[in-house]
C-alpha positions as CSV (number, residue, x, y, z in Angstrom):
1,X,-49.6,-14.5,-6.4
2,X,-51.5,-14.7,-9.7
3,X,-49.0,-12.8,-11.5
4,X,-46.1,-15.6,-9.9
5,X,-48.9,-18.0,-11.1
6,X,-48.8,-16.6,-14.6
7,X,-45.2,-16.6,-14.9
8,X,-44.9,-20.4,-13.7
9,X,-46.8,-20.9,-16.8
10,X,-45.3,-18.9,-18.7
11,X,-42.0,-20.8,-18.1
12,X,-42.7,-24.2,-19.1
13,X,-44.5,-23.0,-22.1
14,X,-41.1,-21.3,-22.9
15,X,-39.6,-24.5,-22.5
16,X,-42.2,-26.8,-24.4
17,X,-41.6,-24.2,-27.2
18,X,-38.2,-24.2,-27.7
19,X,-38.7,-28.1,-27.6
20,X,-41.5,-27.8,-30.2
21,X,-38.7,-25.4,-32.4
22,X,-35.9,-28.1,-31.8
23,X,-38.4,-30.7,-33.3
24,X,-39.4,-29.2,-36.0
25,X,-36.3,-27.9,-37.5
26,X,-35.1,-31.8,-36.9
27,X,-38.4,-32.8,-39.0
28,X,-38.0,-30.6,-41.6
29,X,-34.0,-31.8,-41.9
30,X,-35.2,-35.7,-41.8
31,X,-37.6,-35.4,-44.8
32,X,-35.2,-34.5,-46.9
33,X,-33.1,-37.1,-45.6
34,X,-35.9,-39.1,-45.6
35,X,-37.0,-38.7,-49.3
36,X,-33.6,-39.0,-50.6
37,X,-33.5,-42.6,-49.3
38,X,-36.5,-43.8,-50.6
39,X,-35.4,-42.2,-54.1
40,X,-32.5,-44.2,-54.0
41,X,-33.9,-47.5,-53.1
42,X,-36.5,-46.7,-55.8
43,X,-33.5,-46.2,-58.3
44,X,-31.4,-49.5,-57.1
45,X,-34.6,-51.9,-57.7
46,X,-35.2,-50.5,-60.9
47,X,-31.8,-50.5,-61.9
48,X,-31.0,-54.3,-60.7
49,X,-34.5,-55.6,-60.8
50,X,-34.1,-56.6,-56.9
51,X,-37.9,-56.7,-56.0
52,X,-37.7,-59.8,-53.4
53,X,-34.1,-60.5,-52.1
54,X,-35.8,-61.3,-49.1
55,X,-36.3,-64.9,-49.6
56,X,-32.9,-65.6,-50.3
57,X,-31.7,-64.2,-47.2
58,X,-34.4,-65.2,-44.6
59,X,-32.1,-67.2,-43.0
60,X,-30.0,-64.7,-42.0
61,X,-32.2,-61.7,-41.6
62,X,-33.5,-63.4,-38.2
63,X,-29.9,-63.3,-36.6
64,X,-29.5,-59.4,-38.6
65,X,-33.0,-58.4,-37.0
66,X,-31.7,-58.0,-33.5
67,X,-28.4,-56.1,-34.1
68,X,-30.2,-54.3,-36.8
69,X,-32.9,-52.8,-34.1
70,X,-30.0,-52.2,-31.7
71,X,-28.0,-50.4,-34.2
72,X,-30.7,-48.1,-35.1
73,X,-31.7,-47.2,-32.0
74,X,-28.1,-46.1,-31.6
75,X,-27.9,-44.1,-34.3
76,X,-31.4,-42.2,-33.2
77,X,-29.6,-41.7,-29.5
78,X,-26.6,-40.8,-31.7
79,X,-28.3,-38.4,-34.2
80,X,-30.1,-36.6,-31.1
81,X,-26.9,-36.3,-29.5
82,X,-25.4,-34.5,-32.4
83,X,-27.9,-32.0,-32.9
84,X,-27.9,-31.3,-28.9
85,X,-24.5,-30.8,-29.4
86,X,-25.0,-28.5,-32.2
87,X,-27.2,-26.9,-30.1
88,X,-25.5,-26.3,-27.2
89,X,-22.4,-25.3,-28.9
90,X,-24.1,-22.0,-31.0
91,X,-24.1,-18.9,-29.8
92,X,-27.4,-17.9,-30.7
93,X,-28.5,-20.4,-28.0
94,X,-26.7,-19.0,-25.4
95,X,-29.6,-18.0,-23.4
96,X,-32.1,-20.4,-24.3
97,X,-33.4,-23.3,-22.5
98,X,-32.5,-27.1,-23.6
99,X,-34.9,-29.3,-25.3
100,X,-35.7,-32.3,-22.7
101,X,-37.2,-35.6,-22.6
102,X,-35.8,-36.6,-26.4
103,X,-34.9,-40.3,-25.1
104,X,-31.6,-39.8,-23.8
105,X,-31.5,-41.7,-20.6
106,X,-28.7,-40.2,-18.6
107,X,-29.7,-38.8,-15.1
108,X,-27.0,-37.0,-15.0
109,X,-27.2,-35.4,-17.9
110,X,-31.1,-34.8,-17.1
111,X,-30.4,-33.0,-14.2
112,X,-28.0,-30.4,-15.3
113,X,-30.7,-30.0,-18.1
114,X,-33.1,-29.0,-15.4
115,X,-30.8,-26.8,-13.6
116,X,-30.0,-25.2,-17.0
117,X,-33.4,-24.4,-17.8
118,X,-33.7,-22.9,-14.1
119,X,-31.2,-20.4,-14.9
120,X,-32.1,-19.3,-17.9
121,X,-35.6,-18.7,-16.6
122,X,-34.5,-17.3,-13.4
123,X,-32.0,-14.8,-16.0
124,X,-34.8,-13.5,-18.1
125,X,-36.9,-13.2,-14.7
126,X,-34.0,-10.8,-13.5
127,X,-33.5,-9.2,-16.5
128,X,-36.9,-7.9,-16.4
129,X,-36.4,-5.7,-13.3
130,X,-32.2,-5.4,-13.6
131,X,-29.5,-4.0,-16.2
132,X,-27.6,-7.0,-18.1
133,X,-24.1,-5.3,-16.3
134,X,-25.4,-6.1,-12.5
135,X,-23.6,-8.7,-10.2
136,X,-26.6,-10.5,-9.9
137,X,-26.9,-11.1,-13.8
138,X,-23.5,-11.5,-14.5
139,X,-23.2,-14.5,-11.4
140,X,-26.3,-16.3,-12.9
141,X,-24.5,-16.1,-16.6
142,X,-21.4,-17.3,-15.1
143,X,-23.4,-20.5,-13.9
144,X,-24.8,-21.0,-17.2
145,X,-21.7,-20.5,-18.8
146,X,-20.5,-23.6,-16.8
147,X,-23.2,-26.2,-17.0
148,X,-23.5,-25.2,-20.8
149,X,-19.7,-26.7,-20.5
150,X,-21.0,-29.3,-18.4
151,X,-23.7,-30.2,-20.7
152,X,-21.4,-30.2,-23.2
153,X,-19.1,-32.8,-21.7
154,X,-21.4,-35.0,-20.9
155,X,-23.5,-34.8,-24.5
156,X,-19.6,-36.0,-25.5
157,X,-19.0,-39.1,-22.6
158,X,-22.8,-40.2,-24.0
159,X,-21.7,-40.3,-27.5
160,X,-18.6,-42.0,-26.7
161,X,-20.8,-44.5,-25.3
162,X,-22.9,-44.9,-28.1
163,X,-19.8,-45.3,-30.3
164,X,-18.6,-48.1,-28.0
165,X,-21.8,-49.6,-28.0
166,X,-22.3,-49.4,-32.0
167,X,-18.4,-50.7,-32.6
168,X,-19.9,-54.2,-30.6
169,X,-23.3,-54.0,-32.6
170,X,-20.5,-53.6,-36.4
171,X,-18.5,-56.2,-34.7
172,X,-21.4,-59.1,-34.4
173,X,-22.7,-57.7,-38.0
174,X,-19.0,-58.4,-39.5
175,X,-19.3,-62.0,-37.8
176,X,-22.8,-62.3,-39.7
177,X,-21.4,-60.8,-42.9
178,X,-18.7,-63.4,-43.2
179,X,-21.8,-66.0,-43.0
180,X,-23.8,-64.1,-46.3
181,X,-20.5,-63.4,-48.6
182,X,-21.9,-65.7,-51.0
183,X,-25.1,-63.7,-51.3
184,X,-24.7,-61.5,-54.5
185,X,-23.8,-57.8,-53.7
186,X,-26.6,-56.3,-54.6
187,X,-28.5,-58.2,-51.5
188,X,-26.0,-56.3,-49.3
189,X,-26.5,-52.8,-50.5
190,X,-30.3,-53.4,-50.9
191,X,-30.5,-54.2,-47.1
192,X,-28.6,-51.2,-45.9
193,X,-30.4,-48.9,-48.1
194,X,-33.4,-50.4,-46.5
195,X,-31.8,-50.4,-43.1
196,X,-31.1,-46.6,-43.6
197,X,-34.8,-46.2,-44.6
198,X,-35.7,-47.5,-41.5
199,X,-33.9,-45.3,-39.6
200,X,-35.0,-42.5,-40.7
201,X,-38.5,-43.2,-40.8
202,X,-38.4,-44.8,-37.2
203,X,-36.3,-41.5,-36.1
204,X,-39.1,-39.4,-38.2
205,X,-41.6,-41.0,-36.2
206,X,-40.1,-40.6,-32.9
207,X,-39.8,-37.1,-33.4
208,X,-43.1,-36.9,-34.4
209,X,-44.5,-38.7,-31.4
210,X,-42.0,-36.4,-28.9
211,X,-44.2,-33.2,-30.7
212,X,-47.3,-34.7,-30.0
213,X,-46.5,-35.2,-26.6
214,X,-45.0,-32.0,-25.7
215,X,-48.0,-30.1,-27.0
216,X,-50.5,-31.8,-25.0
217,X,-48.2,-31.7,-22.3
218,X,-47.7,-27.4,-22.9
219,X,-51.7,-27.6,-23.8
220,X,-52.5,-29.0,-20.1
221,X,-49.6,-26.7,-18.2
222,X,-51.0,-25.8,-14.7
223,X,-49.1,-23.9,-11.8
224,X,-47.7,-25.2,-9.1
225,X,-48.9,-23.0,-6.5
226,X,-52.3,-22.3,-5.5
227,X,-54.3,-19.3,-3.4
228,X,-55.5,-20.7,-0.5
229,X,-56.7,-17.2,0.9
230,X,-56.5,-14.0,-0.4
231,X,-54.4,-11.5,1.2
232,X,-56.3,-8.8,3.4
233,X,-54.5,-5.3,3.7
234,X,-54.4,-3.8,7.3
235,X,-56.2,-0.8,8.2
236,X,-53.4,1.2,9.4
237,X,-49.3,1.1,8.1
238,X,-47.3,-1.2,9.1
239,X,-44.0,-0.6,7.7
240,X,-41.7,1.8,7.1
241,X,-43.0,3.2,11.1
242,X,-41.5,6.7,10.5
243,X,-41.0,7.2,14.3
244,X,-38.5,4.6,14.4
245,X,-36.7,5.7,11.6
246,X,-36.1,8.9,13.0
247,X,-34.9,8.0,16.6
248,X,-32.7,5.2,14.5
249,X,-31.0,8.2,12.6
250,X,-30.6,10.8,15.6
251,X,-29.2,7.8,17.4
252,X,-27.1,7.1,14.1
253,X,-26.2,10.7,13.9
254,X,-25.0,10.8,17.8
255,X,-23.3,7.9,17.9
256,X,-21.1,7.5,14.8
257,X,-19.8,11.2,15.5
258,X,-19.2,10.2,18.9
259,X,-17.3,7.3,18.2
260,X,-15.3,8.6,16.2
261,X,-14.2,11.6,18.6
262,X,-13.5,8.8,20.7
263,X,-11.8,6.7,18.7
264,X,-9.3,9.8,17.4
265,X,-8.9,10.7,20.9
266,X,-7.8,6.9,21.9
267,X,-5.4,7.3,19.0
268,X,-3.9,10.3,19.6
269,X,-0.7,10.3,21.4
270,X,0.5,13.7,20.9
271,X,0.4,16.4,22.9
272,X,-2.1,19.1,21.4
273,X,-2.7,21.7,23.5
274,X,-1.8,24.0,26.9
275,X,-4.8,22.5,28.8
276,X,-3.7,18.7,28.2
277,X,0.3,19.5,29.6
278,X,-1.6,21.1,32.9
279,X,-3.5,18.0,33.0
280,X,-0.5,15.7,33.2
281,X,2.1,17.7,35.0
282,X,2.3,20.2,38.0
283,X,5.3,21.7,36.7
284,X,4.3,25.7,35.7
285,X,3.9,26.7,32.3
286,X,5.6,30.0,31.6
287,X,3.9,30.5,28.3
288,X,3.3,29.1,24.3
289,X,5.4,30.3,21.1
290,X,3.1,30.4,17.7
291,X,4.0,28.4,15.1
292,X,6.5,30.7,12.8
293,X,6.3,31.1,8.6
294,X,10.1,32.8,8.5
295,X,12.6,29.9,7.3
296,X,15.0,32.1,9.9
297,X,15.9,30.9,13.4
298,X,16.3,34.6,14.8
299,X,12.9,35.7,14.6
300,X,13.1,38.9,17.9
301,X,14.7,42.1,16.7
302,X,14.7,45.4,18.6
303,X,11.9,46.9,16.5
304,X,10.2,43.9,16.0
305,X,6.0,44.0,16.5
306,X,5.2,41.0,15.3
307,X,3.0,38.7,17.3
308,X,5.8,36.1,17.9
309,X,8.5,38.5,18.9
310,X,5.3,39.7,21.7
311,X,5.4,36.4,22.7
312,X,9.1,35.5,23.9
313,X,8.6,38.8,25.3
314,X,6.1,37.7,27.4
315,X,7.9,34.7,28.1
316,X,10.7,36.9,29.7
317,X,8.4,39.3,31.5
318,X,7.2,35.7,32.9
319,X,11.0,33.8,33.5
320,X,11.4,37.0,36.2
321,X,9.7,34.8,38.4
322,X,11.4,31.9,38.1
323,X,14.6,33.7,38.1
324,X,14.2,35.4,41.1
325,X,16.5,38.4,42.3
326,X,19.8,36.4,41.1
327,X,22.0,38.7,39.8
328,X,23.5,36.7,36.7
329,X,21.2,34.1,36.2
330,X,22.0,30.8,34.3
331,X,19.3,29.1,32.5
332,X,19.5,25.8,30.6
333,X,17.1,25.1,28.3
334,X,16.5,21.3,27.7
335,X,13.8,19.0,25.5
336,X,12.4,15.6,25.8
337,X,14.1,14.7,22.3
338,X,15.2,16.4,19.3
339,X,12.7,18.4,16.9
340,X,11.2,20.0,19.9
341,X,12.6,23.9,18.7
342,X,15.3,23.9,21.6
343,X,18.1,25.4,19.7
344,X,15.3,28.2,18.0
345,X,13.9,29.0,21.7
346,X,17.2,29.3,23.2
347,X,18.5,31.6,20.6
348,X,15.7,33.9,20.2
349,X,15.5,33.9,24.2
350,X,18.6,34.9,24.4
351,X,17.8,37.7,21.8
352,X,15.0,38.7,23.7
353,X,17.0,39.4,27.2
354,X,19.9,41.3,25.2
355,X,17.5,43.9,24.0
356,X,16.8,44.8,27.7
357,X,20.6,45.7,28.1
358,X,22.0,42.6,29.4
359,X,24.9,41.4,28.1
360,X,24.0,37.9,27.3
361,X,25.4,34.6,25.8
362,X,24.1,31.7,24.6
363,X,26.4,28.1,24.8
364,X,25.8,25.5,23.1
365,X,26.1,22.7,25.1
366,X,24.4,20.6,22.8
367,X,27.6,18.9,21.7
368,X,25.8,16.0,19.4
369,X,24.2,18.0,17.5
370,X,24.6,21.5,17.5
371,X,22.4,24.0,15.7
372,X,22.7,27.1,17.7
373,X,25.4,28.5,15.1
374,X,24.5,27.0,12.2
375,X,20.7,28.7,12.9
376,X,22.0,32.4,13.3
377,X,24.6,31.9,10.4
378,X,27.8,32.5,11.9
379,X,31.3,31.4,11.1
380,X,32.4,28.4,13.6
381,X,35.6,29.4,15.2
382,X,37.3,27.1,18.4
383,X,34.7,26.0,21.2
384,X,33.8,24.6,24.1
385,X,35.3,20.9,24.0
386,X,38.5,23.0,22.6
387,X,38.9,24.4,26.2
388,X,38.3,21.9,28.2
389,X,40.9,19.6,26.3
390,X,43.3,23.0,26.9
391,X,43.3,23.9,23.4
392,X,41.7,27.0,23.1
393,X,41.4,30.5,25.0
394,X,38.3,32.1,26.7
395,X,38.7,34.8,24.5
396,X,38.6,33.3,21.2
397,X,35.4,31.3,22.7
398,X,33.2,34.4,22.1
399,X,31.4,35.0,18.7
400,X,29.4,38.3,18.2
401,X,25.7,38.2,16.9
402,X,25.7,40.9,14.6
403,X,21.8,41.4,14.4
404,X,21.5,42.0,18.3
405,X,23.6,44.0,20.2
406,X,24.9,42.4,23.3
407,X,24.0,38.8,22.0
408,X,26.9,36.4,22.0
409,X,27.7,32.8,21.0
410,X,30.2,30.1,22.6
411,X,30.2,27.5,20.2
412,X,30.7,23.7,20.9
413,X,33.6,23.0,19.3
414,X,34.6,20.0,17.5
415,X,32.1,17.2,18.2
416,X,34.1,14.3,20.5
417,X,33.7,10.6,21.0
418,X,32.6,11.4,24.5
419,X,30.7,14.0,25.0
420,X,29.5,12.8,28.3
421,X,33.2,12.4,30.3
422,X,34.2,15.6,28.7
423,X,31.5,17.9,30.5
424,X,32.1,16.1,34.1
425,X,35.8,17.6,33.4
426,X,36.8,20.2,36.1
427,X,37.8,22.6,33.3
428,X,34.0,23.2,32.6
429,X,33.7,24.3,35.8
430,X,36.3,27.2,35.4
431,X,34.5,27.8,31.9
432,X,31.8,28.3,33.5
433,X,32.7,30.8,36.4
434,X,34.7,33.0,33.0
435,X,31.3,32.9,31.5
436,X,29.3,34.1,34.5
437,X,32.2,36.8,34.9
438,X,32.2,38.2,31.9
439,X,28.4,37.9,31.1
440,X,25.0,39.2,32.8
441,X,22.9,36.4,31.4
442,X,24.1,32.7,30.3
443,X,21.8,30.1,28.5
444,X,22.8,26.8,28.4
445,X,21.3,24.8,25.5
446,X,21.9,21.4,26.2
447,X,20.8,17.7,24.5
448,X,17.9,16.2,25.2
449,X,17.0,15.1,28.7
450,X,15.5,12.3,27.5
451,X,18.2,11.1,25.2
452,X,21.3,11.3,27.3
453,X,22.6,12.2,30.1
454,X,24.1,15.8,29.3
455,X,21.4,18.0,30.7
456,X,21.5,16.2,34.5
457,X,25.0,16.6,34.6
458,X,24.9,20.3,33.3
459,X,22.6,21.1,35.8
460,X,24.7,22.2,38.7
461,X,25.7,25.4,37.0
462,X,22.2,26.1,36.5
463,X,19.7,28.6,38.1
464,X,16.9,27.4,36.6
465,X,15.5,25.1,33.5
466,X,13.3,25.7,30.5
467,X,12.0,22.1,29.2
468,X,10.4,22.5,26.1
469,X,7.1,20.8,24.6
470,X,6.0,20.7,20.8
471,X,2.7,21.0,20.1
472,X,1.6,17.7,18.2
473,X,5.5,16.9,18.1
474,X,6.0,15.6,21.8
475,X,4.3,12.4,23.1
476,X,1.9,12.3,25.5
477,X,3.9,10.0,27.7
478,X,6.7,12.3,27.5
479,X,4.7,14.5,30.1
480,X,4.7,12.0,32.4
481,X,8.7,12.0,32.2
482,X,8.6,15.9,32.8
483,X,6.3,15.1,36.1
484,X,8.9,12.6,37.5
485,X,11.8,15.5,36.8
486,X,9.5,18.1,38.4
487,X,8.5,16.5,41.8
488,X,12.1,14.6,42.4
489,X,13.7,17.5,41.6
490,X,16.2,16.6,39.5
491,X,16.3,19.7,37.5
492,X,16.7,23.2,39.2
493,X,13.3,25.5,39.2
494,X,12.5,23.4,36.1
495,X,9.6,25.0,33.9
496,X,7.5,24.2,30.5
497,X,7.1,26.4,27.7
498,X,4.9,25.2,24.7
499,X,6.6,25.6,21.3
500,X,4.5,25.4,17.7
501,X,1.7,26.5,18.8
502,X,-1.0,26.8,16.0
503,X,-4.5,28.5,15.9
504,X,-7.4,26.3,15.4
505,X,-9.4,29.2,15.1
506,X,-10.9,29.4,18.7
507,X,-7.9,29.9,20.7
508,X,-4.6,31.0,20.3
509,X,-1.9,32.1,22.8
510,X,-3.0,30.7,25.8
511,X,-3.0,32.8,28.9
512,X,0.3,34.8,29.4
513,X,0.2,36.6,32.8
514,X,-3.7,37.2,32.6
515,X,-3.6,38.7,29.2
516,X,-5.2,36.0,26.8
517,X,-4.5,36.0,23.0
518,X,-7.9,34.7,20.8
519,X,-7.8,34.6,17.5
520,X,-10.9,34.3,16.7
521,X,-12.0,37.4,18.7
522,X,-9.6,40.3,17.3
523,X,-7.3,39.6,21.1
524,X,-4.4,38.2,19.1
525,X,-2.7,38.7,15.7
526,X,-5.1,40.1,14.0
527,X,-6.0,42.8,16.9
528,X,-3.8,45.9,15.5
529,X,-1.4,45.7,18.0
530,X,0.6,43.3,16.1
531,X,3.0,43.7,13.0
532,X,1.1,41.5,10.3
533,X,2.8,39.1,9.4
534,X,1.3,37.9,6.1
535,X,1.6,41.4,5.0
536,X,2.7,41.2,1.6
537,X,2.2,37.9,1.0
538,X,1.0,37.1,-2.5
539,X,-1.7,34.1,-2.6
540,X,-1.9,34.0,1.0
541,X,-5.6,34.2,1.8
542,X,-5.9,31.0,-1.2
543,X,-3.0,29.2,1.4
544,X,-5.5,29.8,4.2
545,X,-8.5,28.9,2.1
546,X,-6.7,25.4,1.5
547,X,-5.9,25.1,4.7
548,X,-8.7,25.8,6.1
């Protein structure tokens, strides 16, 4: 409080100072002003022996007297103007305070004087404690950047007035003039020479009287605030209470962490992982394909040992189930949309049962948009649409996968405007029965179940179905579609397998027929038992150290 004291004081002795300056330098200006009017009236009485031109005019000089003392004080009101203008307007007074209380009458302009000065005070205050760059500095110069404009204008409406008010003052002066013509011209000069004079030694005076009266005024500068009591300081700490400071952060640290979990959880619509498709659906889960580096879509071979080929092996130790004892099994494998990896599961399925003997074929029944021949490469030679119109042979159907023995292809044929009509067309049905004829194994990759219609329709020649689910690929709500399938039956022994699977570094694999696959714990990839797959790789531990 005595240091707030201090610096009340401080302030308005900055301001009567920078008054006391503005005075001055006016003072010093007037006497030269000052002297050089005397020096001339000194010089025109000498020079026209005019020592008492007063008695010939007396008559007059009582109607001059009154505009005369109006006039003057307009040009003092004027004259102070000016140099406030002066002021105002130079940039080495950008951040000083304005000189106050120099006669000019205008509240308006008084106030934004006052609220001038405050910000300039309250800038150095700042300045004392803060850079020049912060906000806070930079808000309170933007203020006085406008009043200074402000100040400025209104400085400019008050001199206007004072012109207006001067042009009345010449006006009733010409009227007098036109009365004294006949007086000789040297009357005339010697009376504004003395008229000058008189302004500048009443405007001298003035100034002088405003300096007396600031400095008694900055001599006799109290505070305006007074200690009632001093303050008494507590025996113990009140604040900070580091207690409560440290149950606020571990309650900071639980909660934000836990709302965002939450809030990623709430956002997520994708499913991520085996556990969440168990969740949602009773349909069984024969197993989870890893995530695959090779740009290929054939990724089993006969000597194959790497950890994806183990997989869809795993897969087809685990379809025995669902297939049963059936002789020559047909299975159709079928998504939610496309982009799940149906076309790459049904090929390298089918790979994977023709390198246990079986002669095996894969038809692509997903006339829209096929990708089954495409994937493995091969030339595209008449299809399945081509029979059923009657344009084509069964013979001529049959392409031969040259990277696994007993893997073949039927292609789709020619793409039609209705793919729909044409598979409910009783030639598919003797297609079919050739197939199962001439073939130990058939897989049926089909559209999208939950596109179009294809799959339901294809699903009387089926055994069993293979629905596929991407991992962070299908939606969430796409599970619930599976369920509906599942428990209306509307898709023969239908079961999941999870495609694009990727380690997370805990778990990796699943469970596949009570033989789990961890990452994390030398049971998967990494174990020995596996072909490495990275082997060879240049950069590849940097990849993983960016990914990771």
């Amino acid at each position: 409080m005595a240091v707030y004291d201090t610096l009340i004081v401080e302030d308005k002795n900055r301001i009567a100072n920078n008054t006391l300056r503005f005075i001055d330098d006016r003072l010093k200006g007037l006497n030269d002003d000052l002297n050089g009017v005397q020096g001339s009236l000194e010089s025109f009485m000498v020079t026209n022996q005019a020592f008492d031109l007063e008695g010939q005019s007396k008559s007059y000089q009582d109607i001059m007297s009154e505009s005369s003392k109006q006039k003057v004080d307009r040009e003092i009101r004027m004259n102070v103007v000016e140099w406030l203008l002066a002021y105002i307007n130079d940039s080495k007074n950008e951040f000083n305070t304005v000189p106050t209380n120099l006669g000019i009458e205008e509240p308006a302009l008084l106030q934004l004087e006052t609220e001038y000065n405050r910000l300039q005070l309250q800038r150095d205050a700042n300045l004392k404690t803060t850079q020049p760059d912060n906000p806070l500095i930079v808000g309170i110069e933007g203020a006085i950047e406008k009043l200074r404009k402000n100040i400025y204008q209104a400085l400019l409406n008050v001199k206007q007035a004072y012109v207006i008010a001067s042009r009345d003052i010449d006006k009733q002066e010409n009227d007098i003039r036109g009365q004294i013509r006949s007086l000789p011209g040297k009357s005339m000069q010697m009376i504004n020479i003395q008229r000058r004079q008189k302004i500048m030694e009443e405007l001298y005076s003035f100034l002088l009287q405003k300096k007396l009266e600031t400095s008694i005024s900055s001599a006799s500068t109290i505070s305006n605030s007074k200690v009632i009591e001093p303050a008494i300081a507590p025996g113990n700490l009140i604040s900070p209470d580091r207690n409560k400071i440290y149950i606020l952060y571990i309650l900071f640290g639980l909660l934000v962490p836990g709302a965002g979990i939450a809030l990623l959880e709430v956002l997520r619509d994708k499913v991520s992982n085996r556990a969440e498709v168990e969740k949602r659906t009773q349909a069984p889960l024969l197993g989870e394909i890893g995530h695959s580096e090779n740009s290929q879509t054939l990724v089993v071979a006969k000597n194959s040992r790497r950890f994806i080929s183990e997989q869809f092996r795993i897969v087809r130790t685990n379809l025995q189930y669902v297939i049963g004892k059936k002789e020559k099994p047909v299975i159709m494998v079928t998504s939610s949309f496309s982009g799940e990896g149906k076309s790459f599961i049904s090929t390298n399925i089918g790979a994977v049962i023709a390198l246990t003997g079986k002669k095996t074929v894969i038809m692509e029944f997903d006339i829209r948009k096929p990708k089954i021949v495409s994937g493995l490469d091969l030339k595209r030679k008449v299809g399945i649409t081509n029979y059923i119109i009657g344009r084509g042979e069964f013979d001529d159907l049959i392409v031969k996968v040259d990277e696994v023995e007993n893997l073949y292809v039927i292609p789709c044929g020619p793409i039609p405007p209705n793919p729909a009509e044409l598979l409910l067309d009783v030639k598919l049905e003797e297609l079919m029965r050739k197939v199962k004829e001439h073939f130990d194994v058939v897989i049926m990759d089909t559209a999208p179940v939950g596109l179009v219609s294809d799959a339901i329709n294809l699903s009387r020649f089926a055994d069993c179905t293979l629905y596929i689910i991407r991992q962070g690929y299908t939606f969430r709500k796409q599970v619930g579609m599976i369920e509906e399938l599942y428990t209306k039956k509307k898709l023969p022994s239908l079961s999941l397998l999870l495609n694009d699977v990727k380690a997370d570094g805990s778990y990796y694999g699943g469970y596949y027929g009570g033989y789990g696959y961890y990452a994390g714990y030398a049971y998967g990839s990494e174990s020995g038992y596996f072909e490495d797959e990275k082997r060879g790789k240049r950069g590849s531990w940097l990849r993983k150290l960016w990914k990771g």
